[in-house]
Structures are given as structure tokens and as C-alpha cells.
PASEBA-1860 file (N, C-alpha, C; in nm, 3 decimals):
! residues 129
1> XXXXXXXX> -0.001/0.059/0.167/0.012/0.142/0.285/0.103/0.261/0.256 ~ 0.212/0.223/0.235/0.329/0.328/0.180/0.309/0.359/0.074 ~ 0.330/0.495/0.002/0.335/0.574/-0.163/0.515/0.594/-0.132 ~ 0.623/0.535/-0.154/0.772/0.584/-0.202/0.770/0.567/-0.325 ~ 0.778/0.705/-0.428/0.833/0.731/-0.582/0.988/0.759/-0.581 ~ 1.071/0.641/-0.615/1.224/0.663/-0.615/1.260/0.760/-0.692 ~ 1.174/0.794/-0.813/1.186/0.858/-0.885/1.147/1.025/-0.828 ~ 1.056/1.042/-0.737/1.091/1.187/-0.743/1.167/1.253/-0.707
9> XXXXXXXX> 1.171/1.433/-0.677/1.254/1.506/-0.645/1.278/1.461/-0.475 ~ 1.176/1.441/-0.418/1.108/1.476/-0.265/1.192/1.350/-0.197 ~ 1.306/1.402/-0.106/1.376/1.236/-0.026/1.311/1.160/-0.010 ~ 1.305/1.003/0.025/1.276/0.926/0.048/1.257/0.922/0.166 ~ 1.336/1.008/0.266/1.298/1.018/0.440/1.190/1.112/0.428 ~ 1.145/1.231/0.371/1.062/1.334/0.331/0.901/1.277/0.311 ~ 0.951/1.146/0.199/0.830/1.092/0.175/0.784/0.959/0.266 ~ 0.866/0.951/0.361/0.817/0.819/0.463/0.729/0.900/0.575
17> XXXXXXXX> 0.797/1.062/0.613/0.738/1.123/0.713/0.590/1.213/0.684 ~ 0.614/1.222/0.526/0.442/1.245/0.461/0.342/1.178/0.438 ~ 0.426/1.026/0.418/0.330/0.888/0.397/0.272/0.880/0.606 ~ 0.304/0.865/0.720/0.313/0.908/0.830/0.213/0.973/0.908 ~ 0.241/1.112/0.828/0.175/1.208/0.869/0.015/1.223/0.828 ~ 0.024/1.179/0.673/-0.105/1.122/0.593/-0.201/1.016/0.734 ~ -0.127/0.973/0.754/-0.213/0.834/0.753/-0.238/0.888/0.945 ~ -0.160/0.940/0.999/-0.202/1.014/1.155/-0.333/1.103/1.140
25> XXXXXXXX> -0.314/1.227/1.025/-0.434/1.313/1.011/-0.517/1.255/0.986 ~ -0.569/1.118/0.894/-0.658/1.045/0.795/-0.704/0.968/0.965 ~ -0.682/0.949/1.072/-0.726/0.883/1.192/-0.666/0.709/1.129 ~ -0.605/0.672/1.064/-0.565/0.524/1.015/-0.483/0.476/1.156 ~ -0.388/0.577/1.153/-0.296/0.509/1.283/-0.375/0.618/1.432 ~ -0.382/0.565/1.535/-0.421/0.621/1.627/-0.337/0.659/1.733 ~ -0.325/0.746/1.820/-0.248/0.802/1.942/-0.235/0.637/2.002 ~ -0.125/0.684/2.043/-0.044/0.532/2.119/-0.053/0.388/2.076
33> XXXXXXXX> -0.048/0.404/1.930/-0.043/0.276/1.824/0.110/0.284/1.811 ~ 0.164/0.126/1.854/0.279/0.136/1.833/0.279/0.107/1.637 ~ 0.418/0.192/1.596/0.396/0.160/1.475/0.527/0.065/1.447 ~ 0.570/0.030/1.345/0.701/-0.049/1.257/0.832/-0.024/1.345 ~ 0.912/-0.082/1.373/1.074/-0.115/1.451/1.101/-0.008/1.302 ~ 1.234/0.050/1.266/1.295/0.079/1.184/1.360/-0.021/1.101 ~ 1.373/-0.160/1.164/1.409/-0.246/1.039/1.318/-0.337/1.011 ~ 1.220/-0.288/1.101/1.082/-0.370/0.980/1.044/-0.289/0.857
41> XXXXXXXX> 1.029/-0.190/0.907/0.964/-0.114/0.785/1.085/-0.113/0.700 ~ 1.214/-0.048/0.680/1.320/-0.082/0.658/1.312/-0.176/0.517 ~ 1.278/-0.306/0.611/1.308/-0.445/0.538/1.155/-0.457/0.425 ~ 1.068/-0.386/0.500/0.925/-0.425/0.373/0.982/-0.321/0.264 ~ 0.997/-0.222/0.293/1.008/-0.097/0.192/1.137/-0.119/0.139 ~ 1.213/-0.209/0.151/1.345/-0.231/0.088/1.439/-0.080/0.057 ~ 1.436/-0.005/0.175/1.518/0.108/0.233/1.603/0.104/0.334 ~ 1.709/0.147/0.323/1.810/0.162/0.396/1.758/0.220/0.560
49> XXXXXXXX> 1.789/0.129/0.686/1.718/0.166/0.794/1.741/0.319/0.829 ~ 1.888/0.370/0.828/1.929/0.463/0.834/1.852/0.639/0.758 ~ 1.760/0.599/0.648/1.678/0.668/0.571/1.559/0.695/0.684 ~ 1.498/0.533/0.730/1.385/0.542/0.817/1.423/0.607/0.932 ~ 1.526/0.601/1.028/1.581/0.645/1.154/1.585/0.774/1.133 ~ 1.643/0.844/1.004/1.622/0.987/0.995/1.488/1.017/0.968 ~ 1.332/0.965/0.945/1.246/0.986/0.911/1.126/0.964/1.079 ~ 1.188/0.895/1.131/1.142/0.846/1.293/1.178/0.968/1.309
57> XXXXXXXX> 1.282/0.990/1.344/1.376/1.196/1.427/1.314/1.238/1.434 ~ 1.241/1.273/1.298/1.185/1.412/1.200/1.032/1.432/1.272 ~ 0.966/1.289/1.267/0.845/1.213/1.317/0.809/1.280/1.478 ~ 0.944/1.234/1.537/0.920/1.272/1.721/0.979/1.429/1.704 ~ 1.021/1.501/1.639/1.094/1.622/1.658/0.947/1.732/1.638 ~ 0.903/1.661/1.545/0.776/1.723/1.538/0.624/1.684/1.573 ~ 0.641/1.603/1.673/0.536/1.605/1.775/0.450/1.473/1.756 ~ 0.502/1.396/1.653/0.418/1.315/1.555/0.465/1.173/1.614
65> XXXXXXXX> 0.571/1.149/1.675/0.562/1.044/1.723/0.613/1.037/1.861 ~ 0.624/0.932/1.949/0.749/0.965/2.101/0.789/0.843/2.086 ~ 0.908/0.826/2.181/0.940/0.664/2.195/0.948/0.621/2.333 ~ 0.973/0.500/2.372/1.005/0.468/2.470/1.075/0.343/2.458 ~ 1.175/0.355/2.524/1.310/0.220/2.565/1.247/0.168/2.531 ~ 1.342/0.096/2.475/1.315/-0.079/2.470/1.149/-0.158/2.423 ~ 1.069/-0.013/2.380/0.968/-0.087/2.350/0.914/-0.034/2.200 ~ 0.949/0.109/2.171/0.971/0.114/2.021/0.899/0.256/2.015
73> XXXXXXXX> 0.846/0.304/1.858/0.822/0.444/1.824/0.631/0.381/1.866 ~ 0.555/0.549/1.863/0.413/0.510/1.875/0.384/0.619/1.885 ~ 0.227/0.680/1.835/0.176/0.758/1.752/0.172/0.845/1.871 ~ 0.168/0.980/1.895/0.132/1.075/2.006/0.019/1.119/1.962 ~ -0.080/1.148/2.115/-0.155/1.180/2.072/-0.135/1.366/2.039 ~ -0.275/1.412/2.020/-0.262/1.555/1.947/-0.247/1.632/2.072 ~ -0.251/1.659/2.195/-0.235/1.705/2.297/-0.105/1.674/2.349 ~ -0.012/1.597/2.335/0.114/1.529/2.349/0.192/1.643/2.265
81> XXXXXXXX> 0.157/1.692/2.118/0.200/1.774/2.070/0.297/1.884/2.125 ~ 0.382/1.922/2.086/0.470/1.997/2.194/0.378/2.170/2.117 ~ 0.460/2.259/2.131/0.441/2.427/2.072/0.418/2.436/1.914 ~ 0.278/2.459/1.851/0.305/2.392/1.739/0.267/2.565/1.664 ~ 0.264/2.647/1.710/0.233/2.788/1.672/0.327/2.782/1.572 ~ 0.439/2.750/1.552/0.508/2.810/1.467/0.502/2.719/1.309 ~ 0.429/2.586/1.332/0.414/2.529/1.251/0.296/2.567/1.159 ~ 0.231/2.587/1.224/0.062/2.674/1.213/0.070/2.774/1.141
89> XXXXXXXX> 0.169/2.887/1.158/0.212/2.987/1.078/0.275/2.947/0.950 ~ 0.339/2.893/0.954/0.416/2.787/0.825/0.309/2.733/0.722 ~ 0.177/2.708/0.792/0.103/2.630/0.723/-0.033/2.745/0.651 ~ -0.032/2.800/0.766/-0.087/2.923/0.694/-0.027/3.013/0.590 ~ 0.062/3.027/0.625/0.117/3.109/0.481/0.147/2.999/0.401 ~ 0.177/2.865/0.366/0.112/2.798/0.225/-0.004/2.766/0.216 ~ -0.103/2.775/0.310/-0.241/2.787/0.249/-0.283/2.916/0.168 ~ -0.218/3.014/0.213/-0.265/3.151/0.145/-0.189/3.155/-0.013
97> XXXXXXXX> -0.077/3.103/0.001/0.010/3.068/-0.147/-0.069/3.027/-0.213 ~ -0.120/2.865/-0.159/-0.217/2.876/-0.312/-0.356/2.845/-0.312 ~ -0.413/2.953/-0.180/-0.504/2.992/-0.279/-0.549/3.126/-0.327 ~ -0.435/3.171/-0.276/-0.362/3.289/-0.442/-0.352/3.246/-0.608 ~ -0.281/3.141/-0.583/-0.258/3.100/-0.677/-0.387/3.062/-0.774 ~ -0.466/2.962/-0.671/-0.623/2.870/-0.733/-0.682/3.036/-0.787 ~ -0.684/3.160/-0.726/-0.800/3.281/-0.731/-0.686/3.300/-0.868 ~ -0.567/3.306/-0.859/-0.510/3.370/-1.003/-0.551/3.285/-1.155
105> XXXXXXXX> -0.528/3.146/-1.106/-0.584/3.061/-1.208/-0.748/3.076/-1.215 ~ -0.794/3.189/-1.177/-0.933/3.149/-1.191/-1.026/3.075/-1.154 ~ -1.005/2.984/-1.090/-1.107/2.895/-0.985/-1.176/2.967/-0.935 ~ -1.296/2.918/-0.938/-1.428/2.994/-0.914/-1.429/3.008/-0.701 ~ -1.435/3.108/-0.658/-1.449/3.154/-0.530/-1.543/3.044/-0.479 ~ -1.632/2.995/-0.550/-1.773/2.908/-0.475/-1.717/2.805/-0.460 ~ -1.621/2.699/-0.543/-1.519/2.632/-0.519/-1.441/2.579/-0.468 ~ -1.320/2.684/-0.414/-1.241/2.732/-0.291/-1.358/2.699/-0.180
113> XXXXXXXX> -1.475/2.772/-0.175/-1.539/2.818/-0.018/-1.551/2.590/-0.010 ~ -1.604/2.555/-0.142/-1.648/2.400/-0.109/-1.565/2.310/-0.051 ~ -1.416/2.343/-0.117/-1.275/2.257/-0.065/-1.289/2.256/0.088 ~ -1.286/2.372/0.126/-1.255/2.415/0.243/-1.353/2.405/0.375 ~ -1.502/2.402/0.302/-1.608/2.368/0.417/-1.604/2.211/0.408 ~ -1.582/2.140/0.277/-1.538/2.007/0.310/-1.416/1.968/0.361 ~ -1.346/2.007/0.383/-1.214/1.950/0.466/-1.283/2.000/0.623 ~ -1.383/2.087/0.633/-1.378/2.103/0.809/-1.496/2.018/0.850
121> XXXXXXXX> -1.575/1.998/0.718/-1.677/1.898/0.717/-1.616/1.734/0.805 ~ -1.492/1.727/0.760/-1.469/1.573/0.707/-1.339/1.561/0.884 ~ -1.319/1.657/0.920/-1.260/1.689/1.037/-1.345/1.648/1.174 ~ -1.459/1.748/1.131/-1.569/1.735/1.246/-1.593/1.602/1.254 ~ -1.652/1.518/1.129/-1.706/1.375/1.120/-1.602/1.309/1.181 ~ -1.407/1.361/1.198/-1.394/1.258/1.288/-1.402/1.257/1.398 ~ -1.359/1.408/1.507/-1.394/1.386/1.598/-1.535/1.353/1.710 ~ -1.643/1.320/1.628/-1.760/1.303/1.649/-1.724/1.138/1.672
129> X> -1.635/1.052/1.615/-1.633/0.950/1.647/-1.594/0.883/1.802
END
């Protein structure tokens, strides 16, 4: 379920809220799925809860999760989302990074166009579900 490399550069709270975020976009976890207490997951991933609690924050700060008393964290849905324009911009200018980069390395333009009609390909197929 979880990818944590102790070994890389990327925190370990960094990589709990990408492992997260993966698995929200991928449709795995669904809007109002409660997910893991902080010392469950905690205790499977043999991480300090305090790592996960900063990785929950990060989770609801950015629209990705909410909580409620006494009953725990759970997935928001995409309309729950708070103002996400500015994230959008963020994400657009590293999409344009690299695929600057892919056109500098030479990757063939027909390529690029395939990545990209398959990722909206594979988008559509979910909300059709």
C-alpha cells in the first residue's frame, strides 16, 4: 500500500502525503473513506506518529483530507476542495518544466501528444464510473 524509501532525499511526511495523494487521484481511496488513526498507520509503517500528524495537516490543509471529532481523518471529496487556483498554477508551471525539458531531450512531439491524451483518456474512464 505504502512506497516509504528511508533512504531518500524526499521526508518521510512528504512521502506519506504523496503515497495519499497517489492513491486519492488513482480513485483507490474514495471521498468520505475514513482512512488510518495516526497511530495505526504510525504503528504498521513503524514511523514516528508525530511524522504522520504532520503528514494528516499537510493532507487537510490542502483539501485532501477533513476531520471530524472523535471520529477520525477521511478522504474529501473533490468539490469539498477549498480554492485550488493557486495550486493549479503551481502545477502548471511544472508541467511546462518538463515538458521543456522531454522537447529538449528530444522526445518525439507524437509522444508527449500520447502521454497526455492518455492521462485524459484514463481520467475520463474514471469518471464514467
Amino acid at each position: 500500500m505504502f512506497r516509504i524509501d528511508l533512504k531518500s532525499r524526499k521526508a518521510i511526511y512528504e512521502q506519506v502525503v504523496d503515497n495519499f495523494k497517489e492513491m486519492i487521484i488513482s480513485g483507490i481511496l474514495k471521498p468520505d473513506e475514513k482512512v488510518p488513526s495516526v497511530r495505526e498507520l504510525a504503528k504498521e509503517l513503524t514511523i514516528n506518529p508525530n511524522t504522520i500528524q504532520k503528514a494528516y495537516r499537510e493532507l487537510e490543509s490542502r483539501g485532501y483530507f477533513y476531520s471530524v471529532s472523535g471520529l477520525g481523518n477521511f478522504v474529501a471529496a473533490p468539490s469539498d476542495k477549498q480554492d485550488n487556483s493557486a495550486r493549479i498554477n503551481e502545477l502548471k508551471d511544472t508541467l511546462k518544466t518538463a515538458l521543456n525539458e522531454l522537447m529538449y531531450l528530444e522526445c518525439p512531439k507524437e509522444e508527449i501528444m500520447e502521454i497526455l491524451k492518455d492521462t485524459a483518456l484514463m481520467r475520463e474512464g474514471e469518471t464514467e464510473r
